[in-house]
C-alpha positions as CSV (number, residue, x, y, z in Angstrom):
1,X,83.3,50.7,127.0
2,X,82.3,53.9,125.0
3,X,84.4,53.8,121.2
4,X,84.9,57.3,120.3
5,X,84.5,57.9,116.4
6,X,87.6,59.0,114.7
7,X,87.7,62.9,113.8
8,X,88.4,63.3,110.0
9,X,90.6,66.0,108.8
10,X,90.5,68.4,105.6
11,X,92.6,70.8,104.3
12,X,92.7,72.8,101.2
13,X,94.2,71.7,98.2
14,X,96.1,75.2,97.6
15,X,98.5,75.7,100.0
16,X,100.1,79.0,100.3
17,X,103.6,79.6,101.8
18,X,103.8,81.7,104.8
19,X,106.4,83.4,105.9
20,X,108.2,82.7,109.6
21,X,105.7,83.9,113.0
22,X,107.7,86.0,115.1
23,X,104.8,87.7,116.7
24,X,102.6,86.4,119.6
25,X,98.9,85.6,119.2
26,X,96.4,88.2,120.1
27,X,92.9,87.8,121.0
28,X,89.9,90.7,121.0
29,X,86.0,90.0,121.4
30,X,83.2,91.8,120.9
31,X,79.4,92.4,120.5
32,X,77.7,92.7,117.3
33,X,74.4,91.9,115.1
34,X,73.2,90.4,118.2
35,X,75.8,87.7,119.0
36,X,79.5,87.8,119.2
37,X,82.8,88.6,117.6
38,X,86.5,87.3,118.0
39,X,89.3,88.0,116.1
40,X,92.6,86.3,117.0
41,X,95.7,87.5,115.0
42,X,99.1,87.3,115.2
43,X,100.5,90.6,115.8
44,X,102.2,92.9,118.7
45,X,99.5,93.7,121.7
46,X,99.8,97.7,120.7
47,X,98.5,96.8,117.5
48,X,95.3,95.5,119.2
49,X,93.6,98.6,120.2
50,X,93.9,99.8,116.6
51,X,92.5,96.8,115.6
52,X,89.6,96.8,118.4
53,X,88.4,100.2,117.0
54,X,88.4,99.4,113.4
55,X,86.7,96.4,113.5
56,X,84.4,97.9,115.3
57,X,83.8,100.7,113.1
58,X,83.2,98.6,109.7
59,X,80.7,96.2,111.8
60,X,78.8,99.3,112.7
61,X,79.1,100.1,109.1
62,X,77.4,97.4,108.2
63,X,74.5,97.3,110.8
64,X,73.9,100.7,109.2
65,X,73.4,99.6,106.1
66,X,71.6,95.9,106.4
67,X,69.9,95.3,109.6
68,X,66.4,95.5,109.4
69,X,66.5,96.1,113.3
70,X,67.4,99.6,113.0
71,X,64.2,101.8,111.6
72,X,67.6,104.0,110.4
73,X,69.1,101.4,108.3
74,X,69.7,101.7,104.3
75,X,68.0,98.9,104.4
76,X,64.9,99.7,106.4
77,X,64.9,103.0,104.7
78,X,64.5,100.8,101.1
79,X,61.9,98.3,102.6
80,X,60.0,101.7,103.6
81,X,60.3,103.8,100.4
82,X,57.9,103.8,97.5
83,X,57.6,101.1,95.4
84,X,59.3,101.4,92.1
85,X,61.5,104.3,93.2
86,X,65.3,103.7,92.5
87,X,67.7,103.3,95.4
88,X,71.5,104.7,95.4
89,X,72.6,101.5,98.0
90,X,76.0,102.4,99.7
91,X,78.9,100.7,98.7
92,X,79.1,97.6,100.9
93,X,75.3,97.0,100.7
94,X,75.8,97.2,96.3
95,X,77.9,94.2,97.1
96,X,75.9,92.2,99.3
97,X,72.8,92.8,96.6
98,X,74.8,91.8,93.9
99,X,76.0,88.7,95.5
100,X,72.2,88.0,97.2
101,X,70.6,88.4,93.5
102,X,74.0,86.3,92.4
103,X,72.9,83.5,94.2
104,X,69.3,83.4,94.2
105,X,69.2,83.0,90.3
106,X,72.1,80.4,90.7
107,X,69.7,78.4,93.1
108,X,66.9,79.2,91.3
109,X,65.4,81.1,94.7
110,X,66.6,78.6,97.2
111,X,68.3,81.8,98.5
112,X,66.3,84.7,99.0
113,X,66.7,88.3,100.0
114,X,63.2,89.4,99.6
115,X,61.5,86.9,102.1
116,X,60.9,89.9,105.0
117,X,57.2,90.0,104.3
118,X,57.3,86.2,105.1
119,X,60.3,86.1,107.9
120,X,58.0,89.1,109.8
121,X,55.0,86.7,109.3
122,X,56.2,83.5,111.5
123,X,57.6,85.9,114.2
124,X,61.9,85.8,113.0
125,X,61.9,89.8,112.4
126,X,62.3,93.1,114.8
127,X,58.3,92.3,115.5
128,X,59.3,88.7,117.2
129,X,57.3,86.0,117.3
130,X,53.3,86.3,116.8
131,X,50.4,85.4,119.2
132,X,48.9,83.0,116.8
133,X,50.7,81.1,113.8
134,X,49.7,82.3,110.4
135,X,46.9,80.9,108.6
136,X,46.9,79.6,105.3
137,X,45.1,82.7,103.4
138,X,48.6,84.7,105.2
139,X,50.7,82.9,103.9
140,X,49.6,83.2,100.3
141,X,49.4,86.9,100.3
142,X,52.8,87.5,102.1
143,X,54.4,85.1,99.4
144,X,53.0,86.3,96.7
145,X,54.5,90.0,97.2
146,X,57.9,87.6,98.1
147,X,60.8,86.8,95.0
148,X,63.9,87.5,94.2
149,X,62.7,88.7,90.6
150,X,60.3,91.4,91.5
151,X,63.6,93.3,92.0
152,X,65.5,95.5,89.6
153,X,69.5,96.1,90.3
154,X,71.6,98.0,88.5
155,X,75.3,97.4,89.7
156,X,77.2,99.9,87.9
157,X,74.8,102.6,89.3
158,X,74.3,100.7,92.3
159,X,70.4,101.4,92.2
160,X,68.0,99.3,93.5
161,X,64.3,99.5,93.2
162,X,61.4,96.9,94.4
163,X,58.6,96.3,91.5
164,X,56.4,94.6,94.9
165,X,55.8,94.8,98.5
166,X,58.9,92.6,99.2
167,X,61.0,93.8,101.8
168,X,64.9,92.8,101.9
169,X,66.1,90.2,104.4
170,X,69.4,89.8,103.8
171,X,70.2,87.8,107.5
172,X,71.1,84.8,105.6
173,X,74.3,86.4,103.6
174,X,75.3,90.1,105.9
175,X,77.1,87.9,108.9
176,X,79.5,86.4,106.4
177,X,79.8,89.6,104.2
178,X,80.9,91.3,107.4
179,X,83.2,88.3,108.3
180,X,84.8,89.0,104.8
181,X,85.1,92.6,105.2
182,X,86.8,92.3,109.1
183,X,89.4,89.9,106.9
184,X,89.7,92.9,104.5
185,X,90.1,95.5,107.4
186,X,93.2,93.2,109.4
187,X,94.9,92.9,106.0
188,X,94.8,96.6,105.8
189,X,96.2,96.8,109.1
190,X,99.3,94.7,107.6
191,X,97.8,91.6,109.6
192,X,98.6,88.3,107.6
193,X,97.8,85.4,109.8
194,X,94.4,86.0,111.5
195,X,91.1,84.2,112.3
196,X,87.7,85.9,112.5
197,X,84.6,84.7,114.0
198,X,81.1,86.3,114.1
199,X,77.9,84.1,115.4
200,X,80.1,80.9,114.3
201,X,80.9,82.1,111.1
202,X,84.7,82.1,110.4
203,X,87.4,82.9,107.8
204,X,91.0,82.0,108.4
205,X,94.1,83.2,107.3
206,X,97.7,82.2,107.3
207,X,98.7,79.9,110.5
208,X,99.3,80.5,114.1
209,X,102.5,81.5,115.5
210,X,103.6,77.4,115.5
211,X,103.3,77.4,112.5
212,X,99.8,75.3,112.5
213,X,96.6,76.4,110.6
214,X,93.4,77.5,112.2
215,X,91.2,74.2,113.1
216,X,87.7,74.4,113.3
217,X,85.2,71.5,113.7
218,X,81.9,71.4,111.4
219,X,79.2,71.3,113.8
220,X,80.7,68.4,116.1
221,X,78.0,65.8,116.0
222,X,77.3,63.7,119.5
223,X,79.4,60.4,119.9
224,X,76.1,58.9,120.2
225,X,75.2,59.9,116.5
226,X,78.2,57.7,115.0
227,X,78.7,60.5,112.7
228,X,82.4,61.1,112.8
229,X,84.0,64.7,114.0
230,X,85.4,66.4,111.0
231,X,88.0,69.0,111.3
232,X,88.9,71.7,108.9
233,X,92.6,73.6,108.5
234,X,90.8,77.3,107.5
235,X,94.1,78.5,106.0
236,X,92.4,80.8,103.2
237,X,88.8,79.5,103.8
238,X,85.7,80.6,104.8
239,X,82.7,78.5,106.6
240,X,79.5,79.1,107.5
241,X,76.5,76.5,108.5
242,X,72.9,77.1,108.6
243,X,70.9,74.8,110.5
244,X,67.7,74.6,112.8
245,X,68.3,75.2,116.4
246,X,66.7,78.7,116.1
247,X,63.3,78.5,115.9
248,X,60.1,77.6,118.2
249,X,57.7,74.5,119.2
250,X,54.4,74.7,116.9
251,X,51.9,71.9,116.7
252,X,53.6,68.6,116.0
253,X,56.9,70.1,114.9
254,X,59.7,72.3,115.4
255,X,59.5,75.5,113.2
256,X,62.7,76.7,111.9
257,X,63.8,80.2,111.2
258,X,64.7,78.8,107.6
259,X,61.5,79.5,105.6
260,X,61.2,77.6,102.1
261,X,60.1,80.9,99.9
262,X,58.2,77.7,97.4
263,X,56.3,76.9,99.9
264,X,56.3,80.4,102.6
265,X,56.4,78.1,105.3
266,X,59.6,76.6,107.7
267,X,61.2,74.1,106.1
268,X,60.4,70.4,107.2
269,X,62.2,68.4,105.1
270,X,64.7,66.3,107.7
271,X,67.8,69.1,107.2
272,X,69.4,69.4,110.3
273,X,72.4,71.4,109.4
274,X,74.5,72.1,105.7
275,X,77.7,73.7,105.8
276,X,79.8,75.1,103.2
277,X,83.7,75.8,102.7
278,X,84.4,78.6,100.5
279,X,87.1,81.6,99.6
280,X,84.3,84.1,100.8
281,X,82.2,83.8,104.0
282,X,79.3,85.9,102.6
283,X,78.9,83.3,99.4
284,X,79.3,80.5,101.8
285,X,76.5,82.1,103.9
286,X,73.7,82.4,101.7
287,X,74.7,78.6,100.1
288,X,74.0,77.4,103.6
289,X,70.9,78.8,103.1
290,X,70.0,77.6,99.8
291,X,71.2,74.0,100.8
292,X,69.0,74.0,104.0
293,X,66.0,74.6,101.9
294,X,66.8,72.8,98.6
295,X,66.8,69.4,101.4
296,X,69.7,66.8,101.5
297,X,69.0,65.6,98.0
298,X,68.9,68.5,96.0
299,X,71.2,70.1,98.0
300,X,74.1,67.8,97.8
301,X,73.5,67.9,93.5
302,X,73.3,71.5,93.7
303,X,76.7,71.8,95.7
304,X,78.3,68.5,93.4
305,X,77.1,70.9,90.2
306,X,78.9,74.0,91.3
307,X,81.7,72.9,92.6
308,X,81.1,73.4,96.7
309,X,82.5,72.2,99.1
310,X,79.8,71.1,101.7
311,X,78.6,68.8,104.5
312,X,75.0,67.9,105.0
313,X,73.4,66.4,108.1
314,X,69.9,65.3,108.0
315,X,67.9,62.6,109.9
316,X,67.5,59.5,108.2
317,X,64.5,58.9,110.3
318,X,63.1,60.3,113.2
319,X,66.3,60.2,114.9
320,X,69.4,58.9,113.1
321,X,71.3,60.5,111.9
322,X,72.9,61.0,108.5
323,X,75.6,62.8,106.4
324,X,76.8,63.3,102.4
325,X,79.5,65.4,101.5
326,X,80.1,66.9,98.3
327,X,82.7,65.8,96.1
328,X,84.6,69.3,96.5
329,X,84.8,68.6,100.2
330,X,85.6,65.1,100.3
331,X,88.9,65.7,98.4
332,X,89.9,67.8,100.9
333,X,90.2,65.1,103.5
334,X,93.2,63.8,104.4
């Protein structure tokens, strides 16, 4: 007889009070960034059209501005530009720097957006992956042109200018600024009670029309794992989780598309996945990040210290295994 372990449940501590559902729920998808989007909302089905082609304006806004994919970017168009020569960054991308540099200091570079040099070297950029795996003398030039410092920003200007040969990555923190910013565009819209999803990075707002928040499970372990299913009520939360399914088979090991920027390699320190709860998708984005690399240890005192909510998974061995959660998110649970 299989025992099924018992799915824990958290919700915020704030509760806001929402007004009666009248409405049905709607549901539109698309395709952005390279994976998908879904936004359901309660709301009248004319109101979905309107909705289709805004949301798909702003996320076009914003793969104009960040992805290093497109030679046409704001972004590419920095990484390409002389070095030392200021940068007017459009709005949203101003935001997303200030936030990116934010964080990095916070983590102490745990979180970077200038690892491109590095993220292009073990085959995770536009080039893809390389014939051969980087050798040592590679990896110490590409990180020493890599760090968070060797940039200058100034926000009230919103100028940006590289002192190095860095280039800006900022795949760990645009998914959940542009989960933020689809929130911001349905509130616009007079939308109230919605959830957004892009690549499995949500925010939720108000309930659904039975009056029930938005559930979402953190990475569902396997009933073999005996790590319980935990289930959060997203009613004013964001989540994101970083992990290490992307990635490919070197020798002896798994490389992941998380790269340490101490070290310029993938990280191989047992992580398997850290996920954070926050107000805003885009912080809770790049402190996935940070927590991936900073290892189960460090991470969980790093999230304790500041106050996040997080869950991190890790194998206790080659196998098991494991979680912690942060104080922040263990008072949640109900």
């Amino acid at each position: 007889m299989t025992t099924v372990a018992p799915t824990r449940v958290a919700i915020p501590l704030q509760l806001s009070r929402a007004a009666p559902l009248l409405a049905p729920l709607q549901d539109i998808a698309g395709r952005t960034m390279g994976t998908s989007w879904s936004v359901k909302f309660v709301g009248s089905a004319a109101a979905a059209q309107t909705l289709r082609r805004a949301i798909v304006g702003v996320l076009e806004r914003v793969v104009m501005q960040m992805s290093p994919w497109d030679a046409g970017s704001a972004l590419s168009e920095f990484n390409d530009g002389p070095l030392g020569e200021w940068h007017e960054l459009p709005r949203e991308f101003a935001t997303v720097m200030a936030e990116a540099l934010r964080i990095a200091g916070e983590s102490d570079g745990a979180f970077d957006p200038t690892m491109g040099p590095l993220v292009d070297l073990w085959g995770f950029g536009p080039q893809g992956r390389p014939p051969a795996l980087p050798s040592a003398a590679d990896i110490a030039q590409q990180r020493g042109i890599c760090g968070w410092r060797r940039l200058e920003f100034d926000a009230s200007s919103r100028r940006l200018r590289r002192l190095s040969a860095c280039r800006l990555d900022l795949n760990g923190i645009a998914k959940g600024f542009a989960v933020d910013l689809v929130m911001t565009t349905l509130r616009q819209h007079g939308i109230h009670h919605a959830l957004v999803e892009i690549g499995g990075e949500l925010a939720g707002a108000g309930l659904k029309p039975d009056g029930t928040p938005w559930w979402v499970d953190i990475d569902r372990p396997s009933a073999s794992s005996g790590v319980p299913a935990l289930r959060v009520a997203l009613h004013g939360l964001a989540i994101a989780t970083s992990g290490c399914e992307r990635g490919y088979d070197g020798p002896g090991r798994h490389l992941s598309h998380t790269i340490d920027p101490r070290s310029g390699v993938p990280i191989d320190n047992a992580m398997v996945t850290a996920t954070v709860l926050h107000q805003s998708c885009m912080a809770a984005d790049a402190y996935a990040t940070a927590l991936m690399v900073m290892g189960f240890d460090a991470g969980i005192a790093f999230a304790t210290r500041h106050k996040l909510a997080a869950a991190i998974r890790f194998h206790r061995d080659t196998i098991a295994l494991d979680e912690r959660l942060s104080p922040a998110l263990q008072a949640m649970l109900d």
